[in-house]
FIKOLZA-1660 file (N, C-alpha, C; in steps of 0.1 Angstrom, whole numbers, plus 5000, padded with zeros to 4 digits):
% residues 186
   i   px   py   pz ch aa at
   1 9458 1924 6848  A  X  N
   1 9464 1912 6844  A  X CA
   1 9458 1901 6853  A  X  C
   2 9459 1907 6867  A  X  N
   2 9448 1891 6876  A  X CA
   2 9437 1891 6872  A  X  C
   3 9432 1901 6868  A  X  N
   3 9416 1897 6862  A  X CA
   3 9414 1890 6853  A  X  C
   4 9421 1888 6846  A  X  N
   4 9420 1883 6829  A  X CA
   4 9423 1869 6835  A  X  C
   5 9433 1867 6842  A  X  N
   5 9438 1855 6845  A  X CA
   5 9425 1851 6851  A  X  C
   6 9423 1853 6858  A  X  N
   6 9409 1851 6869  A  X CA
   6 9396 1842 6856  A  X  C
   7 9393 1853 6849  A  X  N
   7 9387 1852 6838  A  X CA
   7 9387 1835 6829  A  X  C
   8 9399 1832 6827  A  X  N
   8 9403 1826 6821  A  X CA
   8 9405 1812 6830  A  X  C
   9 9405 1812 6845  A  X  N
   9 9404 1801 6850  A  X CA
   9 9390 1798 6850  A  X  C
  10 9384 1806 6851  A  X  N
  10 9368 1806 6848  A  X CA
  10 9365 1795 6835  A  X  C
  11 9368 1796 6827  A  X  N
  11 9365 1792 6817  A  X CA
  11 9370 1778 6821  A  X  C
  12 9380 1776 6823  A  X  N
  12 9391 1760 6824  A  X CA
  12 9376 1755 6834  A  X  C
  13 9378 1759 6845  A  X  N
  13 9365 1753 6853  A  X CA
  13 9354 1749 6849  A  X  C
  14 9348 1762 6841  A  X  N
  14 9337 1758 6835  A  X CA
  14 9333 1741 6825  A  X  C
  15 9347 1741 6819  A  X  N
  15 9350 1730 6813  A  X CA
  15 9348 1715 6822  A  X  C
  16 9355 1715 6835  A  X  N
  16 9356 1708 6843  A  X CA
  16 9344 1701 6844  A  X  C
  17 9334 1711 6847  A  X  N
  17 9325 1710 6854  A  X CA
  17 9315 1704 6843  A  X  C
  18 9316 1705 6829  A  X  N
  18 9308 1699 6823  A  X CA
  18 9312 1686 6820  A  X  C
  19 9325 1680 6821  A  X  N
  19 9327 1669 6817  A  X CA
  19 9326 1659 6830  A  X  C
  20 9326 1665 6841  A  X  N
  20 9319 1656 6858  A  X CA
  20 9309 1652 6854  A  X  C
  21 9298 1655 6850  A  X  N
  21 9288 1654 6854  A  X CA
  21 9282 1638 6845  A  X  C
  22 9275 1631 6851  A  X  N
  22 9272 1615 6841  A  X CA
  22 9265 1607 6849  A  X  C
  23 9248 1609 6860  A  X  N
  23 9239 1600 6868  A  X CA
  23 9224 1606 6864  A  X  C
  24 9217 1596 6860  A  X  N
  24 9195 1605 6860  A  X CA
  24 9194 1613 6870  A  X  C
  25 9199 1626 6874  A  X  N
  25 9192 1633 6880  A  X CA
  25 9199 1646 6879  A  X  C
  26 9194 1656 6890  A  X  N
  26 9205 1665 6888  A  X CA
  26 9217 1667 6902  A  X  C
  27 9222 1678 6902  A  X  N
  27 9232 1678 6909  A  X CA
  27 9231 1683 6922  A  X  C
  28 9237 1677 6935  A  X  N
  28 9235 1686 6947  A  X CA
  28 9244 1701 6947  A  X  C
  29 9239 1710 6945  A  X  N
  29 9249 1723 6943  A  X CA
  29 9256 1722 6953  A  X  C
  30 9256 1723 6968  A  X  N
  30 9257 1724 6979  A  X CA
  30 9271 1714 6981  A  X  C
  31 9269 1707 6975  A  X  N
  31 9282 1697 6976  A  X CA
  31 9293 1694 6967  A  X  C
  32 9284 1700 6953  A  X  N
  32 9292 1699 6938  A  X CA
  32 9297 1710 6938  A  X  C
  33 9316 1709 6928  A  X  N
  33 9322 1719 6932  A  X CA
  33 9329 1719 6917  A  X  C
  34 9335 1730 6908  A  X  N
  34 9340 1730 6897  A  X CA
  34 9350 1744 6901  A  X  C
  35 9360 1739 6898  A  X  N
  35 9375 1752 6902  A  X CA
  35 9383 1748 6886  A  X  C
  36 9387 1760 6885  A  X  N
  36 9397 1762 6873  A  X CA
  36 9410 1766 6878  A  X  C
  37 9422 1757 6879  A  X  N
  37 9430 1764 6883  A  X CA
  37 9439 1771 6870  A  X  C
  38 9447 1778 6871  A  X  N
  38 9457 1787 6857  A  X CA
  38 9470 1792 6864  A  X  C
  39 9476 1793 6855  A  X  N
  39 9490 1802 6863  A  X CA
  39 9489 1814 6860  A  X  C
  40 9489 1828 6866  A  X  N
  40 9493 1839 6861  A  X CA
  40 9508 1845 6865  A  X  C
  41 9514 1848 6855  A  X  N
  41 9532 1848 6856  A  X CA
  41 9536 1840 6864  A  X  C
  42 9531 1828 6865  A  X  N
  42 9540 1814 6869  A  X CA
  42 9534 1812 6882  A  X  C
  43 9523 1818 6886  A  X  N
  43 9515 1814 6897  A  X CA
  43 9504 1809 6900  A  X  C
  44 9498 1801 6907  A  X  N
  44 9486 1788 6903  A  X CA
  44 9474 1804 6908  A  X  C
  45 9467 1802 6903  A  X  N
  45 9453 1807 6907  A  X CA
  45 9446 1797 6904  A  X  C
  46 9431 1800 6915  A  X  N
  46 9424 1791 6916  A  X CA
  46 9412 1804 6914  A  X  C
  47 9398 1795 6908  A  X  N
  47 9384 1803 6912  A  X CA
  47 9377 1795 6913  A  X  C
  48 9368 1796 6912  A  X  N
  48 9352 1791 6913  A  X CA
  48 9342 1790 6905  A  X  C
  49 9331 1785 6901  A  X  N
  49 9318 1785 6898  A  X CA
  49 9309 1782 6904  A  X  C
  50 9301 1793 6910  A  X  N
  50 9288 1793 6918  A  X CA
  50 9279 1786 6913  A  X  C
  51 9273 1786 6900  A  X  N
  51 9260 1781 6896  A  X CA
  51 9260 1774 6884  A  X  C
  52 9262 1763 6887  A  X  N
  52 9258 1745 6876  A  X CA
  52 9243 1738 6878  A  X  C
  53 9244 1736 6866  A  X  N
  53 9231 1728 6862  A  X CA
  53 9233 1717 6856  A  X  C
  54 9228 1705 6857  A  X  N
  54 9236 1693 6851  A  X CA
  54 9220 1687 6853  A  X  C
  55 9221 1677 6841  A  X  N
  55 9207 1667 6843  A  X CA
  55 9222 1653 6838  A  X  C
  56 9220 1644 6846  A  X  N
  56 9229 1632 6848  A  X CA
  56 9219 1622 6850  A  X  C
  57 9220 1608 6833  A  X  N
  57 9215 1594 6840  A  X CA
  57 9227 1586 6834  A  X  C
  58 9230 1577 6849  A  X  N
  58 9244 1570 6844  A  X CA
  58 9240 1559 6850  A  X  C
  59 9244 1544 6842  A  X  N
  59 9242 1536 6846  A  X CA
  59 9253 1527 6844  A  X  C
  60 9259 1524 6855  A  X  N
  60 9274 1517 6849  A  X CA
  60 9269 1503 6845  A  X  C
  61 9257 1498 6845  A  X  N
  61 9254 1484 6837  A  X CA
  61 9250 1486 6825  A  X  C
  62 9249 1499 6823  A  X  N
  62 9240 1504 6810  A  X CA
  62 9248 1518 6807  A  X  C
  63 9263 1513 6802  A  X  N
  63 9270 1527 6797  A  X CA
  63 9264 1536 6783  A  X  C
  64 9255 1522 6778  A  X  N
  64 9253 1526 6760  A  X CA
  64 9239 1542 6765  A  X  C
  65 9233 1535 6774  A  X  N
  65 9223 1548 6776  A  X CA
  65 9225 1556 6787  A  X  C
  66 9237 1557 6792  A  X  N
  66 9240 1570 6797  A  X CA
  66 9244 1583 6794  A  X  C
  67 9238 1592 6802  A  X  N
  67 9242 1605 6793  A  X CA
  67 9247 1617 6805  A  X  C
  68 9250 1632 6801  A  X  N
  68 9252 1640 6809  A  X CA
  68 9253 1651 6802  A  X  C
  69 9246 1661 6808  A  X  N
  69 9246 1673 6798  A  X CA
  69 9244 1685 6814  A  X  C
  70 9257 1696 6812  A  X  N
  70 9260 1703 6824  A  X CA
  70 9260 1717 6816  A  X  C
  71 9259 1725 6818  A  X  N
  71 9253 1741 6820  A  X CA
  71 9259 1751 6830  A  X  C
  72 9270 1757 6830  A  X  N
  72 9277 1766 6838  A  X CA
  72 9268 1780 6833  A  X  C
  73 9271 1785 6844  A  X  N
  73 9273 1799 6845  A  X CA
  73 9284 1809 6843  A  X  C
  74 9285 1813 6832  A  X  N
  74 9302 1821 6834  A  X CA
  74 9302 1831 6842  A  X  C
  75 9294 1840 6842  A  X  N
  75 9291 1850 6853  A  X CA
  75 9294 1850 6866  A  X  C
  76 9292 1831 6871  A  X  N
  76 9293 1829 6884  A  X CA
  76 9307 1825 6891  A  X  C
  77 9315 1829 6880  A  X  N
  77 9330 1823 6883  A  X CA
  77 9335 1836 6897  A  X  C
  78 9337 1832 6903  A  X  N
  78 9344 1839 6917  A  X CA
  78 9360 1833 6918  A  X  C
  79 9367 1849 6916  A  X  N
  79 9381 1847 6921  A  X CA
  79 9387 1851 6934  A  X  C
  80 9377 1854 6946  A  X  N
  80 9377 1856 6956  A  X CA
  80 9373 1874 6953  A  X  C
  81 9376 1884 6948  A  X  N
  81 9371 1897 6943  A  X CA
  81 9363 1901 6934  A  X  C
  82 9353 1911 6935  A  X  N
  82 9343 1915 6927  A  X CA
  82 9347 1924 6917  A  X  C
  83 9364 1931 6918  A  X  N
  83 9369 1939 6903  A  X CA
  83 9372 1923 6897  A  X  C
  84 9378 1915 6901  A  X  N
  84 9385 1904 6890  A  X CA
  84 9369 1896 6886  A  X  C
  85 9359 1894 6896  A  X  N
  85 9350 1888 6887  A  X CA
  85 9344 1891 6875  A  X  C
  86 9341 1911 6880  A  X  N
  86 9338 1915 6870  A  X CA
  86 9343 1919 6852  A  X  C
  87 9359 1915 6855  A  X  N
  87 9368 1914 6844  A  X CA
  87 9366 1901 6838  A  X  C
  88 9367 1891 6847  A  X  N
  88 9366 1880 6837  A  X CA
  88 9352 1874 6831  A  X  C
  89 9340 1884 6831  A  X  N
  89 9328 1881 6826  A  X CA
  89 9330 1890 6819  A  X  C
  90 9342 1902 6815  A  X  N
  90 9337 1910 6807  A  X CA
  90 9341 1901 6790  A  X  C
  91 9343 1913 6785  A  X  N
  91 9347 1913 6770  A  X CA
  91 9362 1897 6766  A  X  C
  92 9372 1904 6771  A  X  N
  92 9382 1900 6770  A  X CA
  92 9383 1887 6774  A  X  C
  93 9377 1883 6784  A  X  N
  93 9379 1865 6791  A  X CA
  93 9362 1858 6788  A  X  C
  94 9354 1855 6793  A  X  N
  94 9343 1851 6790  A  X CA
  94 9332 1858 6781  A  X  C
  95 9333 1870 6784  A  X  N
  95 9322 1877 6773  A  X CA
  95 9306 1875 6780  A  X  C
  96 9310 1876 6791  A  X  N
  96 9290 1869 6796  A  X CA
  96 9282 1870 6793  A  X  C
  97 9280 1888 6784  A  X  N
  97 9270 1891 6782  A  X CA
  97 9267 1883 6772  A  X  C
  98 9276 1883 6760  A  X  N
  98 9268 1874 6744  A  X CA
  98 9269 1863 6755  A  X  C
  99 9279 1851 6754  A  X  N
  99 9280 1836 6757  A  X CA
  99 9280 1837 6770  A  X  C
 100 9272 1837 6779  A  X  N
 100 9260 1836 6793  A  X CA
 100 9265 1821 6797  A  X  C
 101 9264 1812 6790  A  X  N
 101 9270 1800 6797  A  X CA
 101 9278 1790 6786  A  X  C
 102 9285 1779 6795  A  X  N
 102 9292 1772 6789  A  X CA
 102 9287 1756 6793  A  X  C
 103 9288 1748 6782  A  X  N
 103 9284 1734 6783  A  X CA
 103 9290 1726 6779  A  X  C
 104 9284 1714 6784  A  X  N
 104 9290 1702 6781  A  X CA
 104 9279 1688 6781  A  X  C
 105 9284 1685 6765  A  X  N
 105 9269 1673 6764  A  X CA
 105 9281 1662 6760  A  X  C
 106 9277 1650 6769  A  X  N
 106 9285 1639 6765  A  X CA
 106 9278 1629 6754  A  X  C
 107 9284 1624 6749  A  X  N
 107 9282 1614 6734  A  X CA
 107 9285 1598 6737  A  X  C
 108 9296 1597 6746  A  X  N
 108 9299 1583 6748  A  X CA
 108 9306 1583 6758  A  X  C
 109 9306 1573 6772  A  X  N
 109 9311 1570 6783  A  X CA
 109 9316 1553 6778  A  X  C
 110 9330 1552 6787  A  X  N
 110 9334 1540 6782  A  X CA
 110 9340 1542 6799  A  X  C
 111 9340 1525 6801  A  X  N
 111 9343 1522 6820  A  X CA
 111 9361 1517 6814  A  X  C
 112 9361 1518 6828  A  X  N
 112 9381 1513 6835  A  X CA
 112 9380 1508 6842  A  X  C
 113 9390 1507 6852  A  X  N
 113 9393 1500 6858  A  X CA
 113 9387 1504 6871  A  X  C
 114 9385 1499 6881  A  X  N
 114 9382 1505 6895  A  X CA
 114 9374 1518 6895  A  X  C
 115 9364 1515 6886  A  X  N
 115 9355 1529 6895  A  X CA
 115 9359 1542 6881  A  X  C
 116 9369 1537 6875  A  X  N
 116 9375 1551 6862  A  X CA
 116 9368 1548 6853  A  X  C
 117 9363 1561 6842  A  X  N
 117 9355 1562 6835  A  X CA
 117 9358 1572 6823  A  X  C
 118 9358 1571 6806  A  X  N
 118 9361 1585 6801  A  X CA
 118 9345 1588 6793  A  X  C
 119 9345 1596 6795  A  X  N
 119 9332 1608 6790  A  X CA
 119 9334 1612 6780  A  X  C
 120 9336 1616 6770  A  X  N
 120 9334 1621 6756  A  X CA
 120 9327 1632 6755  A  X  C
 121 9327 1636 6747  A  X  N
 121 9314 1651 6747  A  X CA
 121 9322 1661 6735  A  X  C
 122 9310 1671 6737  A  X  N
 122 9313 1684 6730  A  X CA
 122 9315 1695 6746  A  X  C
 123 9325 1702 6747  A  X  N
 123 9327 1715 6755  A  X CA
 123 9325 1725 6746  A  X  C
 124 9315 1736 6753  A  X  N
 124 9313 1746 6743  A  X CA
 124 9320 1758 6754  A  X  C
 125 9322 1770 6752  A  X  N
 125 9328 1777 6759  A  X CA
 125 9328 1791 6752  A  X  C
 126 9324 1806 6750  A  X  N
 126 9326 1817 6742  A  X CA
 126 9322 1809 6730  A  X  C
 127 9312 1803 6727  A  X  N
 127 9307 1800 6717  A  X CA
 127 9316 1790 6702  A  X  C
 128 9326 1785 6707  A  X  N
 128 9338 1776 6703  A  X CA
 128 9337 1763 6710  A  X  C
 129 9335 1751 6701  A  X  N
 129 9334 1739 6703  A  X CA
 129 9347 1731 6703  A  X  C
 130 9346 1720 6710  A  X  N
 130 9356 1711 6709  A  X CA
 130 9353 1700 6718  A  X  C
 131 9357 1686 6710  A  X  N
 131 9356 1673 6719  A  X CA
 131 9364 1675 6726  A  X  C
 132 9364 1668 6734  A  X  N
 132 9368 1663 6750  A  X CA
 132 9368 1651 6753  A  X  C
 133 9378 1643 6764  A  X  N
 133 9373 1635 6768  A  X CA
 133 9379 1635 6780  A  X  C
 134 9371 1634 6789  A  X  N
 134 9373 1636 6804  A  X CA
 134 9372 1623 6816  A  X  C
 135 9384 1623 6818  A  X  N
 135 9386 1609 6829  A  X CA
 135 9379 1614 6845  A  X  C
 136 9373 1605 6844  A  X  N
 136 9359 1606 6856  A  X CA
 136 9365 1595 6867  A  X  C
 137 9363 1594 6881  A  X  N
 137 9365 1584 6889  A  X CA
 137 9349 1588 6896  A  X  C
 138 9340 1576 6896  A  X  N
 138 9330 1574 6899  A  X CA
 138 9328 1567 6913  A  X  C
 139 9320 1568 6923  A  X  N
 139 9315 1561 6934  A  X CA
 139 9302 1568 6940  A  X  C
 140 9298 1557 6945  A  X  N
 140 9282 1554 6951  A  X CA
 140 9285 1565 6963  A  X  C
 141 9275 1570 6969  A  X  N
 141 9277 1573 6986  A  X CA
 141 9260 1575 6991  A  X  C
 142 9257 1562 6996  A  X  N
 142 9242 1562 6999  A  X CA
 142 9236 1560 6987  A  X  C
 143 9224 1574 6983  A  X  N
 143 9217 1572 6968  A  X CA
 143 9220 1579 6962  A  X  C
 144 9232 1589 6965  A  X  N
 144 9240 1598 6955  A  X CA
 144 9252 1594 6946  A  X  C
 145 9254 1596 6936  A  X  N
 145 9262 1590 6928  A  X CA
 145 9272 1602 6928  A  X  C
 146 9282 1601 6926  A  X  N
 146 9295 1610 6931  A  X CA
 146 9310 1610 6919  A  X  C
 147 9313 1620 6913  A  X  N
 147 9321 1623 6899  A  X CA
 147 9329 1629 6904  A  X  C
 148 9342 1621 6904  A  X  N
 148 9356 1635 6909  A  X CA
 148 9366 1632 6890  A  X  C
 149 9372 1645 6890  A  X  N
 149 9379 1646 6879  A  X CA
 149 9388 1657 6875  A  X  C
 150 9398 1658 6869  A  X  N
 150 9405 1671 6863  A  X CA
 150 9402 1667 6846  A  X  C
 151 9400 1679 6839  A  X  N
 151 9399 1680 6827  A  X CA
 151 9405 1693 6828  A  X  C
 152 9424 1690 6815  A  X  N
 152 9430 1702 6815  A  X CA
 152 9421 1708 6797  A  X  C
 153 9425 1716 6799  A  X  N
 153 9421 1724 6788  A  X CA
 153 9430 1736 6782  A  X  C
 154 9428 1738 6770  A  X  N
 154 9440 1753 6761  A  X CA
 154 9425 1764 6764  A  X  C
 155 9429 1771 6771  A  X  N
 155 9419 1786 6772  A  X CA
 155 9417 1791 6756  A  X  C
 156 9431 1789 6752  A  X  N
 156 9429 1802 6739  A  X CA
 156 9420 1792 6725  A  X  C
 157 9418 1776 6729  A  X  N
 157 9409 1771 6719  A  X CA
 157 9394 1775 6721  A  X  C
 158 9392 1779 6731  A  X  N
 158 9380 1789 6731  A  X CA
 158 9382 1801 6732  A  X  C
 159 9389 1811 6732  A  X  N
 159 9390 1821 6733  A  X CA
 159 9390 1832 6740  A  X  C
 160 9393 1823 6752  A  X  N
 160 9393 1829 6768  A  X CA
 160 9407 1835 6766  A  X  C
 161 9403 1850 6771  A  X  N
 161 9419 1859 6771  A  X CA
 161 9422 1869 6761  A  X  C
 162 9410 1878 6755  A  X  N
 162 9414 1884 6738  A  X CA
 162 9427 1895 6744  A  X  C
 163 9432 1898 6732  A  X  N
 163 9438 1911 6731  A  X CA
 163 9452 1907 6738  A  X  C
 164 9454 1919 6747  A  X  N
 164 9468 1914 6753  A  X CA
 164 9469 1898 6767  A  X  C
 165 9458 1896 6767  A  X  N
 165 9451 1887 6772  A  X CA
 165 9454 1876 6768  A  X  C
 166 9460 1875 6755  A  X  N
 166 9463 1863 6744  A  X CA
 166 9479 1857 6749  A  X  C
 167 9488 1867 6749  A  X  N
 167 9503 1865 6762  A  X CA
 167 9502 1855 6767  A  X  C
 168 9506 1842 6767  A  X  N
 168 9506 1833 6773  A  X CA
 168 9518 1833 6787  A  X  C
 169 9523 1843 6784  A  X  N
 169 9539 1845 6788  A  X CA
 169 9531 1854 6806  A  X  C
 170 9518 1861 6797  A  X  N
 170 9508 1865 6817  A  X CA
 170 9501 1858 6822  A  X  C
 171 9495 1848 6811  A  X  N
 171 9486 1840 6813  A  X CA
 171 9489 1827 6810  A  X  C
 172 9493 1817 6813  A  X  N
 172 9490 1803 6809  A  X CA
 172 9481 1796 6804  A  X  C
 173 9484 1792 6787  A  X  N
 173 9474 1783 6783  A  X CA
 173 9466 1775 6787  A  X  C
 174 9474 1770 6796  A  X  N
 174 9468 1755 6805  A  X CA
 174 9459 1762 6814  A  X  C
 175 9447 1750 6819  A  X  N
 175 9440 1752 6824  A  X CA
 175 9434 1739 6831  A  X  C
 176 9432 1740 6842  A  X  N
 176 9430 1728 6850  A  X CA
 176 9416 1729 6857  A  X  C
 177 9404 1717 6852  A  X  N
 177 9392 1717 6855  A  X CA
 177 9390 1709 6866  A  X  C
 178 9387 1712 6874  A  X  N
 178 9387 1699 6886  A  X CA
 178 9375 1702 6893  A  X  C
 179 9365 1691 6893  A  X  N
 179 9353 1688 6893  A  X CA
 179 9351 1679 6907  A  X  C
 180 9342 1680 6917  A  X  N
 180 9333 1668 6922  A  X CA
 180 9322 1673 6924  A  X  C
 181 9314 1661 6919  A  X  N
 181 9300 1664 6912  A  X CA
 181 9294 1651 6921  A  X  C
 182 9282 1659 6929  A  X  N
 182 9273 1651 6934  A  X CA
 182 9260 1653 6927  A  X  C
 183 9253 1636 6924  A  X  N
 183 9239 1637 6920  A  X CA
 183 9230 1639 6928  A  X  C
 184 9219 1645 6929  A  X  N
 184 9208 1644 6941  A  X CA
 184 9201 1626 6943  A  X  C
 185 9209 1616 6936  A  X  N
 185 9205 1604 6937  A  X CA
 185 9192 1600 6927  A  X  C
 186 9191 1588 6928  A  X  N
 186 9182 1582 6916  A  X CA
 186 9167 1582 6923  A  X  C
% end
């Protein structure tokens, strides 16, 4: 049951991490960070994603030709254990072997107030699509451009969790993508 859950925060992350991402270049791994958090039986888990790929050109004077398109790794989701990682890349929560990764291409960025920003996009996840729109808080640091954000998400609209997996009652639907995304700078 933690594995699945594990699994399935994997996926919320994955999501996260695709809707962060929005500067011309790509990302500092080393500093960019995408966590899924989920409840399992009423308890927050947290994991990880080791390995993102993002190409990001953002220009807050030039929102019309900005774009962002990010590339998870499902595989690389870590729940701190290598039985739960290996559950939630299997069959039942990500599926890694067919659907290997999860993305996110944005379509339209629109600015806010102070630095806030929403992203738009397609989230792709187990091979199931769906818009998004992901509230971004943007800032400079030197020549790196810098994306903090939560993007919640329903696991079971992609299909993270098959079988008994599906129990919302072990697993909570909700899913919490929480993103900071650094560019390697322009």
């Amino acid at each position: 049951m933690k594995n699945s859950l594990r699994t399935l925060t994997l996926s919320a992350f994955v999501t996260g991490v695709a809707f962060a991402t929005a500067a011309h270049a790509g990302i500092d791994t080393a500093k960019s960070t995408l966590t899924a958090t989920f409840k399992q039986m009423n308890v927050p888990v947290d994991g990880s994603f080791k390995k993102i790929n993002a190409t990001i050109q953002f220009d807050p004077a030039n929102l019309g030709s900005s774009k962002a398109q990010l590339d998870v790794d499902v595989a690389s989701f870590d729940l701190g254990s290598a039985e739960y990682n290996d559950q939630v890349a299997g069959k039942d929560w990500f599926d890694a072997k067919d659907f290997p990764h999860a993305t996110f291409v944005s379509n339209a960025i629109k600015a806010g107030a102070n630095g806030a920003y929403s992203v738009t996009g397609t989230l792709t996840i187990r091979g199931k699509s769906n818009t998004v729109t992901v509230p971004v808080q943007y800032h400079k640091d030197g020549a790196a451009q810098v994306f903090d954000g939560v993007l919640p998400i329903k696991r079971l609209q992609y299909g993270i969790g098959q079988g008994e997996w599906s129990d919302t009652s072990l697993v909570a639907d909700d899913v919490q993508l929480k993103f900071h995304i650094v560019s390697n700078g322009q």
